[in-house]
C-alpha positions in Angstrom: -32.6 10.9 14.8 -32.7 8.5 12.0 -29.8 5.8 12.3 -27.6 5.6 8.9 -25.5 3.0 7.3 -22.2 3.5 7.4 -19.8 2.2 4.7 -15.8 2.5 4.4 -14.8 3.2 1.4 -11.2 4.3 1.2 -8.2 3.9 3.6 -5.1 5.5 4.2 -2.4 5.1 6.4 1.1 6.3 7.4 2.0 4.7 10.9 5.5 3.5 12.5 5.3 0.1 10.2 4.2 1.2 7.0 3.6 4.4 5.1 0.8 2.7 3.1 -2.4 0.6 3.4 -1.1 -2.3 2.3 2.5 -2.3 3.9 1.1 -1.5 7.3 -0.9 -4.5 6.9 1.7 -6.5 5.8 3.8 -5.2 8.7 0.6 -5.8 11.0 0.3 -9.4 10.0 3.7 -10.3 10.8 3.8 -8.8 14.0 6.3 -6.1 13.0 6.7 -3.5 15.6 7.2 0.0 15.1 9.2 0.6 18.2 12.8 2.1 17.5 15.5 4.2 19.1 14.7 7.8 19.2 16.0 9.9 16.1 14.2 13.1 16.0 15.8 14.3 18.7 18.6 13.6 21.3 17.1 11.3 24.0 19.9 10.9 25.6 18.7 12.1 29.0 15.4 10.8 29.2 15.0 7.5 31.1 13.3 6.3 27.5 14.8 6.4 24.4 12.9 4.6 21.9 9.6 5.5 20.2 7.4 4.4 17.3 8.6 7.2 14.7 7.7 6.8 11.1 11.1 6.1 10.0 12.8 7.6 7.1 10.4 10.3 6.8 10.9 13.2 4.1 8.0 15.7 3.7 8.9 16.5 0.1 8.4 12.4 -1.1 5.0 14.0 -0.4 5.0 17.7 -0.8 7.1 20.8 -2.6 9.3 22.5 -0.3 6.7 25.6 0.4 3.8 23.9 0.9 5.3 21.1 3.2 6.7 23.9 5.1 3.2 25.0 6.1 1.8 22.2 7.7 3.4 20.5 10.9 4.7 17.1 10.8 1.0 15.9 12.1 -0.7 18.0 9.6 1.4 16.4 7.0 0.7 12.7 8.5 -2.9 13.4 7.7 -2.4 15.0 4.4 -1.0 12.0 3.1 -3.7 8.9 4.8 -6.4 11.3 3.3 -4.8 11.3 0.2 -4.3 7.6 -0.3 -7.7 7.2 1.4 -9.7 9.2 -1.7 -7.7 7.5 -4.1 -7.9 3.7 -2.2 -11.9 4.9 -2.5 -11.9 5.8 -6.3 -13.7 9.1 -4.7 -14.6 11.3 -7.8 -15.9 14.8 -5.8 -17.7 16.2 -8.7 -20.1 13.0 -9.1 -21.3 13.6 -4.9 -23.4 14.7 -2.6 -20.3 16.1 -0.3 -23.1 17.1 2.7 -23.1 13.2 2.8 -19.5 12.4 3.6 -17.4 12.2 6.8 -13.4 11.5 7.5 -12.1 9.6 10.7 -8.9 10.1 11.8 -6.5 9.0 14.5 -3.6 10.3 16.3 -1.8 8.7 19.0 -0.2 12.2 20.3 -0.1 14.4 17.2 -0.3 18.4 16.9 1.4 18.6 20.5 4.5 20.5 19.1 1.7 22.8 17.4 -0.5 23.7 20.5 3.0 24.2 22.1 3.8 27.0 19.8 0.6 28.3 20.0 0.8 28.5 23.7 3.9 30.4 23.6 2.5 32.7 21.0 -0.7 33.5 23.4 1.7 34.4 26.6 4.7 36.0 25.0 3.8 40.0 24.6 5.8 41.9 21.7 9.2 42.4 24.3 9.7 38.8 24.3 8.3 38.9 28.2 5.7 36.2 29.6 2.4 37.3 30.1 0.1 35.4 33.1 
């Protein structure tokens, strides 16, 4: 296998302290922390109850009402860094080879609430009753 050259073109984020490259940086830099109470759910009876949410989140800054309503909050997260990434990179997909082109991502703990509902979906038969 022949060893390539890697270059990063483009980044996009939208983390706990900042919903952009350049404020997460900023926040980075200054030693902001993302950590908060918990407000996407009550957490009132769990031993924690702080997390590092992206605060003041609204899907439709981002995406009309049907097609945000599509995608799971995770989905959505990675929507919107690819986004800025492709325009942060000036990418223009007509002008490439796309066969030459990759996309890392990250997640701390993201499409858990999805794989939950799939779960369910697999082991529930049509009466509502849990198969094993």
């Amino acid at each position: 296998m022949k060893l390539r050259r890697v270059v990063v073109t483009g980044l996009g984020a939208i983390t706990p302290i900042g919903k952009t490259v350049p404020s997460f940086w900023e926040s980075l830099i200054n030693g902001v922390s993302g950590a908060r109470l918990v407000t996407r759910f009550d957490a009132s009876q769990h031993k924690t109850q702080f997390a590092c949410e992206i605060k003041d989140y609204n899907p439709l800054d981002y995406f009309e009402r049907k097609e945000a309503s599509k995608y799971s909050m995770f989905e959505q997260y990675a929507l919107i860094a690819a986004k800025e990434a492709i325009e942060d990179a000036a990418f223009q997909f007509e002008n490439e080879n796309l066969e030459r082109f990759g996309v890392v991502w990250a997640s701390g703990e993201g499409g858990v609430d999805t794989f939950e509902e799939d779960v369910k979906k697999h082991y529930t038969v049509d009466n509502g009753a849990v198969r094993y």
